[in-house]
C-alpha positions as CSV (number, residue, x, y, z in Angstrom):
1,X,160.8,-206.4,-33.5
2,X,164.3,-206.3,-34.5
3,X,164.3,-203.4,-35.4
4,X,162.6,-201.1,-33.4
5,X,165.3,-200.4,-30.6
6,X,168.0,-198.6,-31.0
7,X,170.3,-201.2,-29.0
8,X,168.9,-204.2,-29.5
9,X,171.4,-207.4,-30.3
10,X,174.4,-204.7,-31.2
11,X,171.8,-202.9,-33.8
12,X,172.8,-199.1,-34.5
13,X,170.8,-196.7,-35.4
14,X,171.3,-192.7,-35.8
15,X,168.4,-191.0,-36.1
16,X,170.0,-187.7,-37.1
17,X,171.7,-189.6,-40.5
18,X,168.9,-191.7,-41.0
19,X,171.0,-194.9,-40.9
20,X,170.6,-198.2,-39.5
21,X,172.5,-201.5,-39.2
22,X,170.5,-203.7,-37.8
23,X,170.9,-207.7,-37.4
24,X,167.9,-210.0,-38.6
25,X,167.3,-213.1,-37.2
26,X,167.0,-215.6,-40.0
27,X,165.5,-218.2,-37.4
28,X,163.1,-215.7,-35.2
29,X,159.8,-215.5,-36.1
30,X,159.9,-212.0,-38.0
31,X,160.0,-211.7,-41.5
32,X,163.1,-209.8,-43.2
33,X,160.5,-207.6,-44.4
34,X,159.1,-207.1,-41.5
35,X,162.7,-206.6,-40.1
36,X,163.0,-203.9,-43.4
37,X,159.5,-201.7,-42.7
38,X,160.0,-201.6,-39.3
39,X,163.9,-200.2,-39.3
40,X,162.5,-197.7,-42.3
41,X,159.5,-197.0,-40.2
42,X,161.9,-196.4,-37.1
43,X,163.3,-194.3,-39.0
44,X,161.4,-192.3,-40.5
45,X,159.4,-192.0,-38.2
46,X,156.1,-192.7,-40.2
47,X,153.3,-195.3,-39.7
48,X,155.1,-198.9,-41.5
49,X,151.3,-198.9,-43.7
50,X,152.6,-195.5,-44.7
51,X,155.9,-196.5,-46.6
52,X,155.9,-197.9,-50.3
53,X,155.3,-201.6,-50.0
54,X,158.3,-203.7,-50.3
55,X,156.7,-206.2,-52.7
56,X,156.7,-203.0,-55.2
57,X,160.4,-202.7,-55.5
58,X,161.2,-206.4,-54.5
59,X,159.9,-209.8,-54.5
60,X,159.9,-210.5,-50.5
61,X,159.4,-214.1,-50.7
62,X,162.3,-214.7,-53.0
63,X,164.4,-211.9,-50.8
64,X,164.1,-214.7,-47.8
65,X,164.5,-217.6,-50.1
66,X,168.1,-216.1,-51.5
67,X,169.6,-216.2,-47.9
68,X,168.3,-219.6,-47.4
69,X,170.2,-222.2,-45.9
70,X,171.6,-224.5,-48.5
71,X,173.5,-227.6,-48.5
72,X,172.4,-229.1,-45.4
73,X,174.3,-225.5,-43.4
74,X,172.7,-223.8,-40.8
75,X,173.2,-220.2,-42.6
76,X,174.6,-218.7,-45.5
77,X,178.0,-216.7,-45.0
78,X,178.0,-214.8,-48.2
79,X,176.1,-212.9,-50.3
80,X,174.0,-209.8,-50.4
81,X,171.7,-207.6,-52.4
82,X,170.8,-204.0,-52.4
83,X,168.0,-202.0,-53.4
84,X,166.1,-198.7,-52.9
85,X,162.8,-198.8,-51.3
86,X,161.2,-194.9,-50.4
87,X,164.0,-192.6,-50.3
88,X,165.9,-195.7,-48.3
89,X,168.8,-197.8,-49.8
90,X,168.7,-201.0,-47.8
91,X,171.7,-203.5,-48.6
92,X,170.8,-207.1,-46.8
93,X,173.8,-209.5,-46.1
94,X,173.4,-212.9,-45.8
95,X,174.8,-212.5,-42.5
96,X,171.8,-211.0,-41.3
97,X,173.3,-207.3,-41.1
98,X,170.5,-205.1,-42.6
99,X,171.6,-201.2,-43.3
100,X,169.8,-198.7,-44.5
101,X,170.7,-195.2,-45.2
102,X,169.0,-192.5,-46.2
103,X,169.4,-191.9,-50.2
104,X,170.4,-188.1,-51.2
């Protein structure tokens, strides 16, 4: 997943701070949910059936459907939306950066 390594497609991720900037792929076959649970997981360090599920805080399907090409474009260039899932504030760009840092 997209999330899993630590270097992966320029993805950062500091364990220490428990933050991530990872880059979905809006045309991969992963979710950006998945892409989500699995950088919380990551790290966190927990089991991704162990987190709070996404669809509790946000609805996934219309998460996707908000970064959705329009207009006959390949992608959207602009845009994102933020939101706390666990102790995790994850802000997802319609470039396809996802952070997520660890809430005090």
């Amino acid at each position: 997943m997209t999330a899993t390594r630590p270097t992966y497609g320029g993805s950062r991720i500091d364990y220490e701070t428990e933050t991530a900037v990872v880059s979905h792929d809006w045309t991969g076959d992963d979710s950006l949910a998945e892409t989500i649970i699995a950088t919380i997981a990551d790290l966190s360090g927990s089991d991704p059936a162990a987190l709070d599920r996404l669809y509790d805080r946000i609805d996934p399907d219309s998460l996707e459907t908000i970064f959705a090409p329009a207009n006959g474009s390949a992608t959207r260039d602009s845009g994102r939306v933020s939101f706390r899932l666990d102790v995790y504030e994850i802000t997802v760009h319609a470039s396809g950066a996802v952070v997520v840092t660890r809430s005090t």
